[in-house]
C-alpha positions in Angstrom: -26.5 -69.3 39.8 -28.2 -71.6 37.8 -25.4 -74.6 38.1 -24.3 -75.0 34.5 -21.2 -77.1 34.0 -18.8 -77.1 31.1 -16.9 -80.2 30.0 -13.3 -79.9 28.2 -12.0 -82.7 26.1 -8.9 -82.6 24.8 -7.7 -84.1 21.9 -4.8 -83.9 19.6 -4.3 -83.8 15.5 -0.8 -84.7 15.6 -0.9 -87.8 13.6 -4.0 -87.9 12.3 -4.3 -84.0 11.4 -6.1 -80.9 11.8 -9.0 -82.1 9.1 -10.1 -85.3 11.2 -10.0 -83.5 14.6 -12.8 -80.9 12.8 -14.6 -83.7 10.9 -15.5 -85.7 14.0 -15.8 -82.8 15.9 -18.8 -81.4 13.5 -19.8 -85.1 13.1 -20.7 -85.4 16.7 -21.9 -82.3 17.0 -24.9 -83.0 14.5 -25.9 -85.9 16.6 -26.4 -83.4 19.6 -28.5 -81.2 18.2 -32.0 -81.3 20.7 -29.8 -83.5 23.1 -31.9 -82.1 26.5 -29.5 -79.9 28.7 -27.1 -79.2 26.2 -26.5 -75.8 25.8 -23.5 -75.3 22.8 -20.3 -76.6 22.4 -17.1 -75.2 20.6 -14.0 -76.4 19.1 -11.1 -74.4 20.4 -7.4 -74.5 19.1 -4.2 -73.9 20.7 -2.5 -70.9 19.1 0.7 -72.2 21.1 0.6 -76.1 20.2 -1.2 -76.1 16.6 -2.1 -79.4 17.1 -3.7 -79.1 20.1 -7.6 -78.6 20.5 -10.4 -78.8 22.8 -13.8 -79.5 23.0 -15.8 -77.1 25.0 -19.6 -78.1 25.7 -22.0 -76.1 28.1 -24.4 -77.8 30.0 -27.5 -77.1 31.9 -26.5 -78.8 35.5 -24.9 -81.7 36.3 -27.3 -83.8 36.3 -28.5 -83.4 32.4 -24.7 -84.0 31.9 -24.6 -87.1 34.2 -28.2 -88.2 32.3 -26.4 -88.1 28.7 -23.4 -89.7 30.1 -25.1 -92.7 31.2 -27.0 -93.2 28.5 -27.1 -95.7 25.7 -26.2 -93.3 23.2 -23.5 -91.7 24.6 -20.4 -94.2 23.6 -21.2 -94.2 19.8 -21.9 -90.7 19.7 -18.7 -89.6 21.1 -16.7 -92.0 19.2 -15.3 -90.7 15.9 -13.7 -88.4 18.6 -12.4 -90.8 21.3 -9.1 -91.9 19.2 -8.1 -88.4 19.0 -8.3 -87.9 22.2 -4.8 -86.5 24.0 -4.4 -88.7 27.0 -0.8 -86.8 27.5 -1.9 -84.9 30.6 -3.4 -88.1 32.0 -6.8 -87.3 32.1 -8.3 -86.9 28.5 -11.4 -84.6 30.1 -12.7 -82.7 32.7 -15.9 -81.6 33.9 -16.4 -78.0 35.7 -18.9 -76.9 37.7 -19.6 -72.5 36.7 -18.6 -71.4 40.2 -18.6 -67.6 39.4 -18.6 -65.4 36.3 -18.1 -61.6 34.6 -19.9 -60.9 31.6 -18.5 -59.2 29.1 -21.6 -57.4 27.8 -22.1 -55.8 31.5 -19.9 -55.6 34.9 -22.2 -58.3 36.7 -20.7 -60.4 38.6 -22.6 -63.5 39.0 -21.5 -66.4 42.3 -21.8 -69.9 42.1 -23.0 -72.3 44.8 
């Protein structure tokens, strides 16, 4: 397995709306472009709370995560995103390690770590 972690942030229109979550959201995004370990990211919305979304990023391992999280860019890249971030749950991210996965394009089952 080759340790790639995904990060969820989730964040919230109500207030602000749907149209500033996606701005800051495709904002950032153009910042990360070549950022190294990054794989993608997506914007996903709830289809049962309209308001809710997450951000969904893929990354190589932990530690290009941990590397882009530490550094100096990471704060002001992130932030046209941080005040629409929905601290309701408590924690307004997580970060998962891929422990074990199906493909859709093929029956393989592939274990994590």
């Amino acid at each position: 397995m080759s340790g790639r972690v995904r990060v969820l942030v989730f964040v919230t229109a109500a207030g602000a709306g749907t149209q500033a979550v996606e701005d800051a959201y495709h904002r950032i995004s153009r910042s990360l472009a070549g950022t190294p370990g990054l794989l993608g990211n997506e914007l996903l919305r709830s289809e049962h709370d309209r308001d809710g979304f997450v951000v969904l990023s893929e990354w190589r391992d932990l530690d290009a995560f941990r590397a882009w999280e530490e550094g100096e860019s990471h704060r002001s890249t992130t932030a046209p995103l941080r005040p629409l971030q929905d601290r309701s749950r408590g924690a307004s991210f997580g970060v998962y390690t891929v422990q074990a996965e199906y493909s859709g394009r093929s029956t393989a089952y592939a274990e994590g770590r």
